[in-house]
C-alpha positions as CSV (number, residue, x, y, z in Angstrom):
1,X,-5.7,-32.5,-12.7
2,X,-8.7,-31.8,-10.4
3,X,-10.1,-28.0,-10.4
4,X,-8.9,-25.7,-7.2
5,X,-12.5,-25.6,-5.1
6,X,-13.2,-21.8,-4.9
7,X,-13.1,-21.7,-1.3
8,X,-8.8,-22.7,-1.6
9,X,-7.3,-19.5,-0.2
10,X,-4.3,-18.5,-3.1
11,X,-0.8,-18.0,-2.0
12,X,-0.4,-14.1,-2.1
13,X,2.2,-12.7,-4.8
14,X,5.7,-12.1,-2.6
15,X,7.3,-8.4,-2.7
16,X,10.7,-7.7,-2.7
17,X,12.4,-4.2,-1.8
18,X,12.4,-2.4,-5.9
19,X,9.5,-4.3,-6.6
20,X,6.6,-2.2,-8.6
21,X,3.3,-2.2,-6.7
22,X,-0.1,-0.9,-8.7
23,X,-3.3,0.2,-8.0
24,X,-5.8,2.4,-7.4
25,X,-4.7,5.9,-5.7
26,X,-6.9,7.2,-2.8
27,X,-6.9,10.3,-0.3
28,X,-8.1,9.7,3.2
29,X,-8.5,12.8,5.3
30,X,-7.5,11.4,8.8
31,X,-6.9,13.2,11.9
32,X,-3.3,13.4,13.4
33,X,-2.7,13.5,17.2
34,X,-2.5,16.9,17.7
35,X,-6.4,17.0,16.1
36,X,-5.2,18.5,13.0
37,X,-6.5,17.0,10.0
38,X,-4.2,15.8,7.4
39,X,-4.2,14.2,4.3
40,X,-3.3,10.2,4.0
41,X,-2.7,8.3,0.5
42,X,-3.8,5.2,0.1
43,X,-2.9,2.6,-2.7
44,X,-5.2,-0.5,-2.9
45,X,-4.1,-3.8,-4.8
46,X,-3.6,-7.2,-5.1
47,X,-2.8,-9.2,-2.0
48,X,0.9,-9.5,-1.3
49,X,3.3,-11.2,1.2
50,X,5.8,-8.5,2.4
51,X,9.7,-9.0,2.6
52,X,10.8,-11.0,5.9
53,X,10.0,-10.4,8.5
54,X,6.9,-8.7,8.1
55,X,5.1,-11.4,6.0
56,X,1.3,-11.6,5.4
57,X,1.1,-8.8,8.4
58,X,-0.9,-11.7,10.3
59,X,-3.7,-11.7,7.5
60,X,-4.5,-14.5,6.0
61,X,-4.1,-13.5,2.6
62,X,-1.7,-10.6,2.9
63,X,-2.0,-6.8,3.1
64,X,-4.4,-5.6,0.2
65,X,-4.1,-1.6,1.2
66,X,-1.1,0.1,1.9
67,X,-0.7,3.9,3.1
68,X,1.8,5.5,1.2
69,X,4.0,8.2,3.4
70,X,5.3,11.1,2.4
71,X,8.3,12.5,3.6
72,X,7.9,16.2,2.3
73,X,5.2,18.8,0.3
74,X,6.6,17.6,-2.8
75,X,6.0,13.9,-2.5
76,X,2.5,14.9,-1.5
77,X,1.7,17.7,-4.1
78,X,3.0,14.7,-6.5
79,X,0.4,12.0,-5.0
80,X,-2.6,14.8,-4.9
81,X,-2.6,14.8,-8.6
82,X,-2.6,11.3,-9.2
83,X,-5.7,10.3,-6.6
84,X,-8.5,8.5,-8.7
85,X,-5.8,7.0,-11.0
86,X,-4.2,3.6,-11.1
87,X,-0.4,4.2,-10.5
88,X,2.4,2.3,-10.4
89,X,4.9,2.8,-7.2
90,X,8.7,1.1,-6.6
91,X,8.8,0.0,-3.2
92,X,11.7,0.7,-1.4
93,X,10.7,0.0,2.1
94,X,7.7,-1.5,3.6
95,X,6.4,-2.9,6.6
96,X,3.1,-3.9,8.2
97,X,0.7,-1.4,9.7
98,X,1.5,-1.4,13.3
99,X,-0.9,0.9,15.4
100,X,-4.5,0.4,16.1
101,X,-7.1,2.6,14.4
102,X,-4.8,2.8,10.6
103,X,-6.8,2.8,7.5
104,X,-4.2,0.7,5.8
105,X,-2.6,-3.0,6.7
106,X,0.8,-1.8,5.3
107,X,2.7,1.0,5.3
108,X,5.1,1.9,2.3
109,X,7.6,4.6,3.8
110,X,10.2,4.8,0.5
111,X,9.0,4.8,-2.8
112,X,9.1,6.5,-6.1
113,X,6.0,7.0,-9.0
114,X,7.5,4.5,-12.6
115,X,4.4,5.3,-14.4
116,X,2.4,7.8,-14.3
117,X,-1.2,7.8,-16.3
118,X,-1.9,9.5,-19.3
């Protein structure tokens, strides 16, 4: 079997709703529309191809950062203390970043911390 040249793109890893995504934990201070500032959490991984229909996000490898939302203080007070730390996140819903100007290529909506780090 001939090696795979190193400029052959890889097919990205498919994600399915429950599926566990890791990575690194980042905050992005980021300013909402009103001008207020507000805090942004960003998880950075491998590549992955998105549940239908969203896809590779039209990337050619598949979104690599995705901007975790929070739907209340407690989700957020819960992501401040895990920034700087690889995390593990089920994703329950997921799509590809939409507007122009987002830090992120993906944006995970519903999800819930399965491992914390020591």
């Amino acid at each position: 079997m001939a090696p795979v040249p190193a400029t052959a793109s890889v097919a990205p890893k498919g994600m399915r709703v429950g599926d566990v995504l890791s990575g690194q934990l980042n905050a992005l201070r980021v300013r909402a529309p009103k001008g207020k500032r507000a805090n942004t959490f960003q998880l950075v991984s491998e590549p992955r191809r998105l549940p239908a229909p969203a896809g590779l996000c039209n990337l050619e490898t598949g979104p690599e950062t995705f901007e975790i939302v929070t739907a209340n203080d407690t989700q957020a007070a819960e992501l401040r203390k895990l920034v700087g730390k690889q995390v593990s996140l089920k994703v329950n819903e997921v799509t590809c970043a939409e507007q122009a100007g987002q830090m992120s290529e993906a944006l995970v909506t519903k999800w819930s911390v399965v491992a914390k780090p020591n």
